[in-house]
C-alpha positions in Angstrom: -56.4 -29.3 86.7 -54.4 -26.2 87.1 -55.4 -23.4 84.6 -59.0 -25.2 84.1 -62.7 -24.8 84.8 -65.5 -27.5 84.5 -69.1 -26.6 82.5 -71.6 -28.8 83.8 -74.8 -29.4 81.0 -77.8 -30.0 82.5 -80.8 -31.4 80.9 -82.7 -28.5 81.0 -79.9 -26.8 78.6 -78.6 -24.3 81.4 -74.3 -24.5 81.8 -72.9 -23.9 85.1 -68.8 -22.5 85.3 -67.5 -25.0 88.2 -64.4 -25.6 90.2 -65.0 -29.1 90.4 -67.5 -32.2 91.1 -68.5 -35.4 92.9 -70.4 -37.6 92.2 -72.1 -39.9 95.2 -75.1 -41.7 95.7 -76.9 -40.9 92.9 -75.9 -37.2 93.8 -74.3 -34.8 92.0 -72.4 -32.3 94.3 -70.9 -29.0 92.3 -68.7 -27.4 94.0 -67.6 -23.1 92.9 -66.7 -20.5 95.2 -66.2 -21.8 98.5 -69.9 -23.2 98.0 -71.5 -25.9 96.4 -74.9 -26.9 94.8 -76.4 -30.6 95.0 -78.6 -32.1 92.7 -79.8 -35.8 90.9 -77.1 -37.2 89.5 -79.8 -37.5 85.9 -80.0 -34.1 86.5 -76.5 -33.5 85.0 -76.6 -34.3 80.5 -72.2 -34.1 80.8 -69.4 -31.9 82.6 -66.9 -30.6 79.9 -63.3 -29.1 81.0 -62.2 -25.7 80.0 -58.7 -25.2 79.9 -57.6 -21.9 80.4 -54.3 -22.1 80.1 -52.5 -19.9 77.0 -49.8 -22.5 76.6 -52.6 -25.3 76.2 -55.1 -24.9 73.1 -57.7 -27.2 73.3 -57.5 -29.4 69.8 -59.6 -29.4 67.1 -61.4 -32.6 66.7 -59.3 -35.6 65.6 -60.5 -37.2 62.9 -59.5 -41.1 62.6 -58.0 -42.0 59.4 -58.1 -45.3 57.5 -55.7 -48.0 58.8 -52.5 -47.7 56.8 -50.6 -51.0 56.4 -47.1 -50.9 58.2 -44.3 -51.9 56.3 -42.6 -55.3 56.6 -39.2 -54.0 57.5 -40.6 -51.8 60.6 -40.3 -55.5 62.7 -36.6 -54.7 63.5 -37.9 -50.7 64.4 -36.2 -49.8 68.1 -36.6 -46.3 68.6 -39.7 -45.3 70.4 -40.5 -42.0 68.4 -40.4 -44.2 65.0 -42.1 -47.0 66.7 -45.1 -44.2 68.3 -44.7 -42.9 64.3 -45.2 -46.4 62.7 -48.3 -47.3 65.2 -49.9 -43.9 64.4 -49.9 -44.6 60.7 -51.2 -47.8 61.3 -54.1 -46.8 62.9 -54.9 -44.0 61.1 -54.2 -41.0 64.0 -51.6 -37.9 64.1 -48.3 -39.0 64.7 -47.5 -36.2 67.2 -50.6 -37.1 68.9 -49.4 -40.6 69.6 -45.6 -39.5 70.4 -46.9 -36.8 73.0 -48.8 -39.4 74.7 -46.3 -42.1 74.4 -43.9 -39.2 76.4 -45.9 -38.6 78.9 -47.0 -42.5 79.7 -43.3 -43.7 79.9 -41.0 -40.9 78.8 -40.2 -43.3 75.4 -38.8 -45.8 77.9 -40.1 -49.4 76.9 -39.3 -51.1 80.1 -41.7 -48.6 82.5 -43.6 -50.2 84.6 -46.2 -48.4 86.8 -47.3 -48.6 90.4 -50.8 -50.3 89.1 -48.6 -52.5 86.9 -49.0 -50.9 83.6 -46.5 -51.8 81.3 -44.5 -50.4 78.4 -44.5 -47.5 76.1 -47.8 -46.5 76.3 -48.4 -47.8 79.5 -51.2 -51.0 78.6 -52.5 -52.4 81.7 -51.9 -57.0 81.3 -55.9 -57.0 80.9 -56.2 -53.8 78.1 -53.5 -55.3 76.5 -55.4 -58.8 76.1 -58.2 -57.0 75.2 -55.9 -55.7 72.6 -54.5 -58.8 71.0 -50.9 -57.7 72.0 -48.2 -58.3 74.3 -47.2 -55.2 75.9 -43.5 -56.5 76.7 -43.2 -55.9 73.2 -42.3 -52.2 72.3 -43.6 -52.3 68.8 -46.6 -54.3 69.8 -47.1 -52.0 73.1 -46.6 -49.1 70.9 -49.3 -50.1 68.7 -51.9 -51.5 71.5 -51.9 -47.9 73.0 -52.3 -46.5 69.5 -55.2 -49.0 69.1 -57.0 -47.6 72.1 -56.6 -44.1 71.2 -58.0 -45.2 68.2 -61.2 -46.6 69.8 -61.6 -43.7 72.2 -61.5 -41.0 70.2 -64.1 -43.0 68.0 -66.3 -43.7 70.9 -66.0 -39.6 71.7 -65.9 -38.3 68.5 -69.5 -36.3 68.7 -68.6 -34.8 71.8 -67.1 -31.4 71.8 -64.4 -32.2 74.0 -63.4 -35.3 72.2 -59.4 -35.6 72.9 -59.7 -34.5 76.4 -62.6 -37.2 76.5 -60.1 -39.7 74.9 -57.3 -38.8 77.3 -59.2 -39.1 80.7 -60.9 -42.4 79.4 -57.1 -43.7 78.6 -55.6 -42.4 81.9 -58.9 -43.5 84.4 -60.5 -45.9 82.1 -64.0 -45.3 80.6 -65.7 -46.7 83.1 -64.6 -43.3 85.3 -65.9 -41.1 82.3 -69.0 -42.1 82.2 -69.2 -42.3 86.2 -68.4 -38.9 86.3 -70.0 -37.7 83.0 -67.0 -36.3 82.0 -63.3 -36.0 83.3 -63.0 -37.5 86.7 -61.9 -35.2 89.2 -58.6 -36.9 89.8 -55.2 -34.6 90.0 -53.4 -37.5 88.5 -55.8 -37.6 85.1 -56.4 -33.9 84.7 -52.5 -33.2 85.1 -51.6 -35.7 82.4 -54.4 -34.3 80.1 -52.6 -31.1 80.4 -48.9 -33.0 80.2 -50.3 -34.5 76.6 -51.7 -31.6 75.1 -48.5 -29.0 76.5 -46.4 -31.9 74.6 -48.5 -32.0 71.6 -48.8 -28.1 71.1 -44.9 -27.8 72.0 -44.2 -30.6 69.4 -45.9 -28.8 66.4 -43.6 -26.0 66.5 -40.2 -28.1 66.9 
């Protein structure tokens, strides 16, 4: 991720400032400087991302809220940025929060469709969305699927320090790939779309 550094945490409580990792075998590999140090995979408590970009604040802890109940009327809500408002409420999480990630999933567009098949506003993969309980060809239901997850991934995070960036990875690469990785995979695609979400959101506080 452009403009970021990994901490690994070991068990023994020292931090280590890395480029990247891998993970393989049971092996940890941590790679700085041209060089790189191996070690047990158990080794390794989690790897946190530093952002070090000016433009990109890392967020203070988000806080779920209590469900709100969405009015009646908001069945015949179009517009994407009402729908990503009306889901947010719902579920109890910053509205901007939900709105930047709905813009970087599918742009507000309701009929994306990804390469992997992800559907939708907030881009629900067919299975997550049965998970879900919704149908993700449905904008309002899509809107509030993806605002459901959030929801639950920011819960599952919410004593680690790195919480949203947690959340965002786990909703990109799927939690599996967290945990895997203990910590943000080392992907290009997930680390530039945590950095697309929180640009977004820090940009969208000032508008």
């Amino acid at each position: 991720m452009a403009g970021a550094r990994e901490i690994a945490i070991l068990r023994t409580g020292a931090t280590l400032s890395i480029d990247r990792h891998e993970v393989s075998g049971g092996k940890v590999r941590l790679f700085s400087e041209g060089g790189f140090v191996e070690m047990p995979e158990n080794l390794v408590e989690r790897i946190d991302v530093r952002v070090e970009d000016p433009a990109v604040p890392l967020p203070a802890k988000v806080e779920v809220q209590a469900p709100v109940a969405v009015p009646a009327q908001s069945a015949g809500v179009s517009d994407p940025h009402a729908l990503a408002e009306l889901a947010a409420r719902k579920f109890g999480l910053p509205e901007l929060f939900v709105q930047s990630v709905m813009k970087a999933e599918s742009g507000f567009r309701p009929g994306a469709v990804s390469a992997k098949g992800a559907l939708g506003l907030m881009q629900l993969m067919p299975g997550t969305a049965r998970e879900l309980g919704v149908d993700p060809t449905r904008p309002q239901e899509n809107a509030e699927g993806g605002a459901k997850y959030l929801r639950e991934l920011l819960a599952k995070y919410e004593n680690e320090p790195d919480q949203v960036v947690l959340a965002l990875a786990a909703y990109n690469a799927g939690p599996g790939a967290v945990e895997r990785y203990h910590g943000v995979p080392p992907y290009a695609e997930t680390r530039q779309y945590i950095v697309r979400v929180l640009k977004e959101w820090e940009r969208s506080k000032t508008r």
